[in-house]
N, C-alpha and C positions, 0 to 999 in steps of 0.2 A: 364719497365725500361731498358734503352739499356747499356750493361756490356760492357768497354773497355776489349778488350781482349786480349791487349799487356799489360795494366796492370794485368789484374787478371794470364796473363802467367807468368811474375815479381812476382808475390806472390808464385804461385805452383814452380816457379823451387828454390827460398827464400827455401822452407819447402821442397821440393822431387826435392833438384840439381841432374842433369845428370852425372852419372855415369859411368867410362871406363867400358866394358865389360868382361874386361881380370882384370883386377888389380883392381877398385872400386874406382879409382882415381876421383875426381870431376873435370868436362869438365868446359868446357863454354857454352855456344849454339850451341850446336850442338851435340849428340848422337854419341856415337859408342867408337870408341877406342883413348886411347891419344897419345901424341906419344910416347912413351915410347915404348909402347905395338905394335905398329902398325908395325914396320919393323918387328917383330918376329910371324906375320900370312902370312903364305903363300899362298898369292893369287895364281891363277894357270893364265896366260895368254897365248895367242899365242909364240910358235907355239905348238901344239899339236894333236893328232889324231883326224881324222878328224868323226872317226865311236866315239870310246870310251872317249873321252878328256884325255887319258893320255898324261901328259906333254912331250915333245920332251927335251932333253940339248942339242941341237942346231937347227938351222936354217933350214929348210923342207919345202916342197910347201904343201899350205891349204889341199889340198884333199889327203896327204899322211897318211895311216896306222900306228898300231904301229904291231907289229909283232904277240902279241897274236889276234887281229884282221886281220891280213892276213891269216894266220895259219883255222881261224874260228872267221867269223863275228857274232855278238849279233843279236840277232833278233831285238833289238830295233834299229832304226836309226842312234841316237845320242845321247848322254849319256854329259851330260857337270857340272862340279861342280867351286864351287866358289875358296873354299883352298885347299889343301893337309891338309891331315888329321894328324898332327903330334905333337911332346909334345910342341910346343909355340903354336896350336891351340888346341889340344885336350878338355881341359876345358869349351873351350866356348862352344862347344858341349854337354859334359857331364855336366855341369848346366844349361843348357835347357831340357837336358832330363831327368833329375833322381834329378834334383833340384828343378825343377820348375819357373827355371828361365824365363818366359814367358812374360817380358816388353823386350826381345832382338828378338821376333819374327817380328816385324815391320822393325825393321832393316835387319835381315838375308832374308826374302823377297825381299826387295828391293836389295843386292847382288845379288840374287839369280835369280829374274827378269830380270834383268841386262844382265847375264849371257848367255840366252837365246834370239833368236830373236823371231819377232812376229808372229805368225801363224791365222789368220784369224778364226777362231768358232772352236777352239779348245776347247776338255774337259782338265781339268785339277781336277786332280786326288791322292791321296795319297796312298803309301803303304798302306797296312791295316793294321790293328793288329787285335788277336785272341780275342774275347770278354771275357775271362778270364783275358788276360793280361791288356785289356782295362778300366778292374775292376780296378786291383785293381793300375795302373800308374792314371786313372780316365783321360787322355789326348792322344792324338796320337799326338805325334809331327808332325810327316808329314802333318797330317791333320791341323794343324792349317797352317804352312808352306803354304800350296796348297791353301787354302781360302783367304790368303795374297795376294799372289804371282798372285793368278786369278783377284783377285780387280784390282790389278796394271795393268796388261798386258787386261784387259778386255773380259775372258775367263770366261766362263761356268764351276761354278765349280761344282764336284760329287763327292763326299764323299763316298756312297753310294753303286758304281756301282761295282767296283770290293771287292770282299770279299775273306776273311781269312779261308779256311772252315774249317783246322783242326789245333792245336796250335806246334808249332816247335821249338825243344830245340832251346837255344838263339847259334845266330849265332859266337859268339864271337871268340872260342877258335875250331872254326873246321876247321879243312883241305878245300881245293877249292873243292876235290871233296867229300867230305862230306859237305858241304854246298849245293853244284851237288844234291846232295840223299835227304837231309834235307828238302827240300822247295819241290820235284818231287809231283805233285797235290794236293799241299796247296793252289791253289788259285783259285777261280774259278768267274765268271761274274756274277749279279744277274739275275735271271731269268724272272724277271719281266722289268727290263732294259735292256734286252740283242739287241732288235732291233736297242734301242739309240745308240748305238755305233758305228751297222754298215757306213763306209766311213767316221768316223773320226778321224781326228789328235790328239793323245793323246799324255797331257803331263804328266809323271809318276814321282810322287814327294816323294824325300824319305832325311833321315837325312843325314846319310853315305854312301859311294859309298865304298865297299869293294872288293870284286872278283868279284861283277855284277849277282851274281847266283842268287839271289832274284829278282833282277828289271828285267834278264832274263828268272824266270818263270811267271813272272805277263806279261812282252811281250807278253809270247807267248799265254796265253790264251785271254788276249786282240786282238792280232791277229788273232788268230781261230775266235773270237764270229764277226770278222768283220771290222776290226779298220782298217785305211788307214797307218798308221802309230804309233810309238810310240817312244816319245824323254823324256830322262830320265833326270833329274833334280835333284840334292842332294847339301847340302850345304859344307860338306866336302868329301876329296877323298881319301882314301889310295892308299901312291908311296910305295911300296915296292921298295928295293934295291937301293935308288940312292937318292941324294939330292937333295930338288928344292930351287935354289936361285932367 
């Protein structure tokens, strides 16, 4: 029997309507956010550093730095996030992560995709987490994130390949250079994949972009075991000190 499937879509959004992401507000056809909600996430766009994606508040040519990047470049290439990480978006991050908010992963993907350009056999990859923590959240966000975001862009994804080897107080409430010390060989390549990597372009996927000290120790032993590169992917970003409008 052949199922119309614009009716049987008529019945499911009838019983489970599309819902804003932010407020819970009912859409029309179409996912994500209403408007209401929408001017108050801070997408990050052009122009902005060209190493780390912090946003510029004015006008700069493409390949210009931002100063913690001149000062001392990340070992990762490029670092690029979708919003600024702030109290009109802050939630929709924290009800993915600690809610279980997991029908908004399809969407932050395709941002996030977006985000990035395309890179030819690239891995694509998630933070890891510590398999204690893994218990008992039972999810890694990132990882689901990176198996999205690979479908789309048509990358190889690995889950797998980079690991967590020891568990690290949560980053939240430490200093940059305590964050420095916190993660210093938490991360290590699997030993059994360690070849796969060598000469390829890694994409490093993580929720939040904070100081970078984390997506900058998974660099670098990504780089050690062999990697061509590695471009860093998060869906939000903290701006310290300054507005993005």
């Amino acid at each position: 029997m052949r199922v119309n499937l614009s009716l049987f879509k008529y019945f499911v959004d009838l019983v489970i309507p599309l819902r804003c992401m932010k407020c819970g507000t009912i859409l029309g056809d179409k996912e994500g956010l209403c408007p209401t909600c929408w001017p108050h996430i801070p997408f990050i766009s052009k122009p902005f550093c060209a190493c780390c994606g912090l946003p510029f508040e004015f006008d700069i040519d493409e390949d210009a730095l931002c100063g913690p990047c001149s000062y001392e470049q990340p070992l990762y290439t490029t670092a690029r996030s979708v919003f600024a990480y702030t109290e009109g978006s802050r939630d929709l991050i924290l009800k993915f992560k600690h809610m279980d908010a997991l029908s908004s992963v399809p969407l932050f993907a395709h941002w996030m995709a977006r985000s990035i350009g395309d890179r030819d056999g690239a891995l694509c990859l998630p933070v890891p987490l510590h398999w204690t923590r893994l218990f008992m959240r039972t999810y890694n966000q990132a990882a689901l994130l990176a198996r999205d975001i690979s479908r789309l862009k048509g990358w190889e994804y690995a889950p797998s390949l980079l690991l967590r080897k020891r568990r690290t107080p949560s980053q939240g409430y430490l200093s940059r250079k305590e964050r420095l010390k916190n993660v210093e060989r938490a991360f290590a390549v699997s030993k059994k994949k360690k070849d796969y990597i060598v000469g390829k372009h890694i994409i490093l996927v993580d929720d939040v972009f904070t100081t970078g000290a984390t997506l900058n120790a998974c660099s670098k032993v990504l780089l050690k075991a062999g990697a061509e590169s590695v471009h860093v992917l998060t869906l939000g970003r903290v701006v310290r000190g300054r507005q993005i409008v």
